[in-house]
C-alpha positions in Angstrom: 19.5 -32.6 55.1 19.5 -29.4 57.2 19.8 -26.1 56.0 23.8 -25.7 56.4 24.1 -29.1 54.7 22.1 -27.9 51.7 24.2 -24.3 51.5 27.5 -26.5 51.6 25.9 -29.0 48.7 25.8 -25.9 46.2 28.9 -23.6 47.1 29.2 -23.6 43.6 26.3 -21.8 42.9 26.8 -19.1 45.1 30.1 -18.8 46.5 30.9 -15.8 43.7 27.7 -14.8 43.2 27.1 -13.0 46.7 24.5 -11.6 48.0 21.9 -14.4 46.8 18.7 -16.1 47.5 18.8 -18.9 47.4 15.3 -20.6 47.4 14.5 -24.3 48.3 11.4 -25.2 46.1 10.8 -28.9 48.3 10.0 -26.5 51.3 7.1 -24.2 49.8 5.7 -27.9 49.0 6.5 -29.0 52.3 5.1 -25.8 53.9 1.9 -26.0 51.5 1.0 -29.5 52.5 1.8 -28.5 56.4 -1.0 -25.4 55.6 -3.3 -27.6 53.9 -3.6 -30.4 56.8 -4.1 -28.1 59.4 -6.5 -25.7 58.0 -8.5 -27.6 55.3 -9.8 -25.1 53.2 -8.8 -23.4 49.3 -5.3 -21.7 49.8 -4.6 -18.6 47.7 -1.3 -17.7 48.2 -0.4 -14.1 48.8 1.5 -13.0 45.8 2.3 -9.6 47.1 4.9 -11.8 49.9 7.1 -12.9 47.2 6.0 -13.2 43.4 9.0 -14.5 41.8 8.4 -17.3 39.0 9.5 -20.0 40.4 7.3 -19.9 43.3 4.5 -18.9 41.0 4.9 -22.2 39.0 5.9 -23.9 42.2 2.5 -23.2 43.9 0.6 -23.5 40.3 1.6 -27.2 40.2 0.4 -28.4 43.4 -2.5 -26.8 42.8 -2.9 -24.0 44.9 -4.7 -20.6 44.1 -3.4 -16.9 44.2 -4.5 -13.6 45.7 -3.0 -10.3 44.3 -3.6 -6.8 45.0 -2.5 -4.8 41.7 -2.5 -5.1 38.1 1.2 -5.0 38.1 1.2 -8.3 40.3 -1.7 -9.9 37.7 0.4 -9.4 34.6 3.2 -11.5 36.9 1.3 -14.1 37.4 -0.3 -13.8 34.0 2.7 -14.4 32.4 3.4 -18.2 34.3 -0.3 -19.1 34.7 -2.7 -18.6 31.6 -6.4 -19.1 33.3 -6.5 -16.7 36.6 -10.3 -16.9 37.0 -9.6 -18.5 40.0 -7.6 -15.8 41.3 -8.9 -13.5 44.0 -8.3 -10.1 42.9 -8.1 -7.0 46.1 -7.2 -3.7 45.8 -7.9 -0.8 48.3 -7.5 1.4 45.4 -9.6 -0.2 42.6 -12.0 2.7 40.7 -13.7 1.8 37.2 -10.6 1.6 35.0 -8.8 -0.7 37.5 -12.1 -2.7 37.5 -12.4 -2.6 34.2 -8.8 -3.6 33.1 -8.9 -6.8 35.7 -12.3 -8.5 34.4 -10.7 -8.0 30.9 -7.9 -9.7 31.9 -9.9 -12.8 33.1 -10.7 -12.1 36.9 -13.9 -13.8 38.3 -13.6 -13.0 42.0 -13.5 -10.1 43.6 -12.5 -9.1 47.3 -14.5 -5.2 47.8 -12.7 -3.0 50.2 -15.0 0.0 50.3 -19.0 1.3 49.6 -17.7 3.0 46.2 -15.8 -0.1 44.9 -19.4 -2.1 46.1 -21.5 0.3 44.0 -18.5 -0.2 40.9 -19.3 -4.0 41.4 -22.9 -4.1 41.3 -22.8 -2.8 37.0 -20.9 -5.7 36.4 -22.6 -8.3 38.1 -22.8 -11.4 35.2 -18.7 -10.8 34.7 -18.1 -11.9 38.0 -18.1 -15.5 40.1 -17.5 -14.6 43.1 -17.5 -11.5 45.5 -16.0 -11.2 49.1 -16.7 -8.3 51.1 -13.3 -7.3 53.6 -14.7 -6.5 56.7 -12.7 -4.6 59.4 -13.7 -5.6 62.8 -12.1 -2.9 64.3 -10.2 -5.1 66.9 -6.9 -3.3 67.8 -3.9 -5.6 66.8 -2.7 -6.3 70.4 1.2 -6.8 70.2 3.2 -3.8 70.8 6.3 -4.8 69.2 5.0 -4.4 65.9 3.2 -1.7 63.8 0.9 -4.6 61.6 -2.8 -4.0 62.0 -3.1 -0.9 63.8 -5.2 1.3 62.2 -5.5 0.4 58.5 -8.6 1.7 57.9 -8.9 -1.4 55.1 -12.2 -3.2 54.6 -15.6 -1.8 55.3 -16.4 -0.7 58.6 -18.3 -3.3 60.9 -21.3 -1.3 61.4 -22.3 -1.3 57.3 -21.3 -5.0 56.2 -24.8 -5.7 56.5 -26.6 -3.1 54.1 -23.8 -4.1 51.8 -24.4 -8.0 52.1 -28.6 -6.9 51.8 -28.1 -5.4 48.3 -26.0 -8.3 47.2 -28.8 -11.1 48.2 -30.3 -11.7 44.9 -27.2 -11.6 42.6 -26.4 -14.7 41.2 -22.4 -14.7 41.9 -21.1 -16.2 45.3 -20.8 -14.3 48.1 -18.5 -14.2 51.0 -16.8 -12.1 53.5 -13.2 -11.6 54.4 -11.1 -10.3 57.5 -7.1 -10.1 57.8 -6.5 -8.7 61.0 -2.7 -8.5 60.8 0.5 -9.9 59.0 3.0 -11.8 61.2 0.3 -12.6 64.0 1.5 -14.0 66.9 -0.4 -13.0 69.5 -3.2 -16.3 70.4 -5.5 -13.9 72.0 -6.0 -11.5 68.8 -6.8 -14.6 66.7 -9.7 -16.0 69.6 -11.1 -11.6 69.6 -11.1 -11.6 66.3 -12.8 -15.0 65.4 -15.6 -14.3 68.2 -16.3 -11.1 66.7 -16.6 -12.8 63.0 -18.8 -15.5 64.8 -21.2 -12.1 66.0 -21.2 -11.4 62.7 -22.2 -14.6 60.6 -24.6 -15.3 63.3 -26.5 -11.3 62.5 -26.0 -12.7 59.0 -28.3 -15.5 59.5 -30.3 -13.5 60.9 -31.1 -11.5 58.3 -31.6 -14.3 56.1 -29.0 -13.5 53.5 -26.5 -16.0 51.8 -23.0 -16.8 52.9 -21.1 -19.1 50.3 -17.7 -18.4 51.4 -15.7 -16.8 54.1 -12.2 -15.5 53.6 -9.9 -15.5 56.6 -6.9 -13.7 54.6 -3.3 -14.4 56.1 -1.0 -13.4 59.1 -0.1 -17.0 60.1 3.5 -16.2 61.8 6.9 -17.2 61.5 10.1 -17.6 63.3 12.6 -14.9 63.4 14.0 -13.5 66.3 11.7 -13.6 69.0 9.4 -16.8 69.8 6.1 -16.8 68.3 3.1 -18.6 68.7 2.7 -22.0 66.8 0.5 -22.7 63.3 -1.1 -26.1 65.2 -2.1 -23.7 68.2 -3.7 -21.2 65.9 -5.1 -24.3 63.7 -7.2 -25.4 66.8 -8.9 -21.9 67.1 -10.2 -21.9 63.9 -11.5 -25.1 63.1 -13.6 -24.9 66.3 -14.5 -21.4 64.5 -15.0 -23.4 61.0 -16.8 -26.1 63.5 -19.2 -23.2 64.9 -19.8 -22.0 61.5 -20.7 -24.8 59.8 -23.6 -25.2 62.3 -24.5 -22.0 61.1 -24.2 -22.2 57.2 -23.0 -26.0 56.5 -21.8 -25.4 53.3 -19.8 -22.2 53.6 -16.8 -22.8 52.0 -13.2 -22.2 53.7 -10.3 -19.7 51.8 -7.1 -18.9 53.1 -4.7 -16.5 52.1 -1.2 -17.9 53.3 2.3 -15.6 52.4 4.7 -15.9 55.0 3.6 -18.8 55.8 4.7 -20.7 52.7 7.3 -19.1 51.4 9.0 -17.4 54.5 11.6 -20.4 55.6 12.3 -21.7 51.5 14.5 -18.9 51.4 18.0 -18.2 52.3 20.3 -14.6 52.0 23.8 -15.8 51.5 26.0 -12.8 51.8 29.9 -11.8 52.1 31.8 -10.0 54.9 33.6 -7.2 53.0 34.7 -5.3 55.8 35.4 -6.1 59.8 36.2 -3.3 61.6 36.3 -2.7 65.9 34.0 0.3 67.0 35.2 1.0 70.6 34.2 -2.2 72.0 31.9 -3.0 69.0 32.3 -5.8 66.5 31.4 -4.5 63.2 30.4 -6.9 59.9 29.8 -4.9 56.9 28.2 -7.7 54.1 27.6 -7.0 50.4 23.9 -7.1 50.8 21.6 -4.1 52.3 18.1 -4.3 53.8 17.2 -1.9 51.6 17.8 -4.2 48.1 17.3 -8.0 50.2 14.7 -7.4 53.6 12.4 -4.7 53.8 10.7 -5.7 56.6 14.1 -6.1 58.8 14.5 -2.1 57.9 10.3 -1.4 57.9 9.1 -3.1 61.1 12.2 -4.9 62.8 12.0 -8.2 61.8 15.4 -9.5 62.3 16.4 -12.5 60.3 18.3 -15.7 62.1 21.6 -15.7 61.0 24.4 -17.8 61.2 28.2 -17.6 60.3 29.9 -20.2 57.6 33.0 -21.2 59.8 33.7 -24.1 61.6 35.5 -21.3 64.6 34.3 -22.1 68.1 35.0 -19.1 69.8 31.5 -16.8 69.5 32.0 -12.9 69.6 28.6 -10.7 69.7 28.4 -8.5 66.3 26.5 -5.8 65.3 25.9 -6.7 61.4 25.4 -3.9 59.0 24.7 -3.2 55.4 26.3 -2.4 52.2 25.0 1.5 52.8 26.1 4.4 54.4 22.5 4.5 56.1 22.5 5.0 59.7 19.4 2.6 59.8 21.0 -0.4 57.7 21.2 -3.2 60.0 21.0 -7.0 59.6 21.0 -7.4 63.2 22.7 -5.9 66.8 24.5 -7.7 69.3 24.1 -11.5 67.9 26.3 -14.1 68.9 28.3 -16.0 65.8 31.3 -17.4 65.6 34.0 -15.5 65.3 34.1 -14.2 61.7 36.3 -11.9 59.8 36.5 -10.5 56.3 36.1 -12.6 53.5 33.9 -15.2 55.4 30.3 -16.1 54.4 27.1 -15.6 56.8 23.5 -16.1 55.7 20.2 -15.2 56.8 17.7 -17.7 57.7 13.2 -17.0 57.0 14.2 -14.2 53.8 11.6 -15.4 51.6 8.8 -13.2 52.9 8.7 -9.7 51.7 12.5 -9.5 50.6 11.8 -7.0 47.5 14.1 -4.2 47.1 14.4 -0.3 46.7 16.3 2.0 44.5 18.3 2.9 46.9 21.4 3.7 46.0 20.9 2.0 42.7 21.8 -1.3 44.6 20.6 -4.3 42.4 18.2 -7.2 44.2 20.2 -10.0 45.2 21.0 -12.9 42.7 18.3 -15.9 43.0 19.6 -19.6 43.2 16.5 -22.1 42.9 17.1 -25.5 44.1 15.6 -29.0 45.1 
């Protein structure tokens, strides 16, 4: 059953209940057993790309792990899951309390973003499992389009990895690395620069004689929205000939992956009304009861423009521009996109909205409804 099928199946969910989600819990299982094939390794999904409960307990019931990045996101997931020791806590912001607060709260493993949180790490050694050090390898994010993974300054810088990894040798936790170069990564050629540069740096590792259990490769794995991208199989091939390379290097270094998009990105749908049509010179206006600012961030953040398609069976297509619910000059769906021809009172929704679809307080607009089916 295609997507329009499904939407049609449950008009009675949403057809008064606009905007909505509406979230299709068989394709984060489908998407996490895609992930899993091609990769092979322990995925810890990104909770920080959508942590509503459903897809918590979704993704906790087939077994998959979590990463989070504040205590706010923890108590979230602490709420669906009861043992997180599992979980891969990271935040560029952690200081003592933070630290303190999180191994009281159960975590084991640790992802370090800086020398201060290293030297905050090393007095707590026998609380901890596991510890991955985020290493930056300073490779420029090489796709113009979009502002992901320039200049971050996250992670610890490439040229002091090394001392850090030296003073961590003889603890008895695990110890790994980890590098996320950028989220929505499309661009092959970043993904083979990066992965030679992390190959430099397990072999100096080696080198040195120090212990590698783990290694971390964090998440960026792209997704269709308005523009082509390139394809999960075609990144899968670059690194398992990295894992390949590795495992000649350290054979039983151990594989995590840190999926969001990924998995949740196309289990979502927006479902939103036309409230107004209007002609702006030789413009074709939609005006829908949903904003970017309360259903997709990113669309308003970085220009990622969801697919979107019109609920009418009209075969004449008219280009529109489609804004939101706001009086925001910047409040756009999309510009220029061909749909049938729609007018007010019809229903349009938004293809890929699962991934970073939280909202603002902008306007005091509410978050859209959420619809959770089969």
């Amino acid at each position: 059953m295609n997507t329009l099928e499904k939407i049609k199946q449950h008009k009675g969910l949403w057809r008064n209940n606009t905007p909505c989600f509406v979230y299709d819990k068989s394709i984060i299982i489908k998407n996490l057993n895609k992930f899993n094939n091609l990769f092979n390794g322990e995925i810890a999904y990104s909770l920080k790309t959508n942590s509503e409960k459903e897809v918590i307990k979704t993704i906790n019931l087939n077994r998959n792990n979590f990463s989070v990045c504040s205590l706010e996101e923890l108590e979230i997931l602490k709420k669906v899951i009861k043992n997180i020791s599992k979980v891969i806590y990271y935040s560029p912001s952690l200081d003592q309390e933070e630290l303190g607060k999180v191994l009281n709260l159960g975590i084991k493993r640790i992802c370090v973003d800086s020398l201060n949180q290293f030297n905050l790490i090393i007095k707590s050694p026998h609380r901890l499992n596991e510890v991955f050090l985020r290493i930056s390898t300073e490779l420029k994010h090489n796709n113009q389009k979009f502002v992901y993974g320039k200049d971050s300054f996250l992670g610890i810088h490439i040229e002091e990895y090394l001392k850090v990894l030296e003073k961590l040798k003889d603890k008895k936790f695990k110890l790994g690395i980890h590098n996320h170069l950028a989220s929505q990564n499309s661009n092959l050629n970043s993904w083979k620069l990066n992965l030679g540069i992390l190959s430099e740096i397990i072999e100096q590792i080696k080198k040195k004689k120090l212990k590698l259990n783990s290694i971390n490769l964090g998440g960026g794995y792209p997704i269709v929205y308005d523009r082509p991208i390139v394809s999960l199989n075609k990144i899968a091939r670059i690194i398992n000939e990295f894992k390949t390379k590795t495992k000649n290097v350290y054979p039983n270094v151990e594989f995590v992956f840190e999926p969001g998009r990924a998995i949740i990105g196309d289990a979502v749908i927006l479902i939103a009304k036309v409230k107004q049509y209007k002609k702006f010179g030789d413009k074709n206006i939609l005006i829908i009861d949903a904003s970017t600012y309360n259903s997709s961030m990113d669309t308003l953040i970085v220009g990622l423009n969801l697919p979107v398609k019109a609920l009418n069976n009209n075969k004449n297509l008219v280009n529109y521009y489609i804004r939101g619910r706001s009086p925001d000059s910047l409040d756009f769906f999309s510009k220029n996109v061909s749909l049938p021809k729609t007018k007010s009172g019809d229903y349009i929704f938004f293809q890929n909205a699962g991934a970073y679809n939280f909202s603002s307080d902008f306007l005091h607009f509410k978050k859209p409804n959420i619809i959770v089916v089969n």
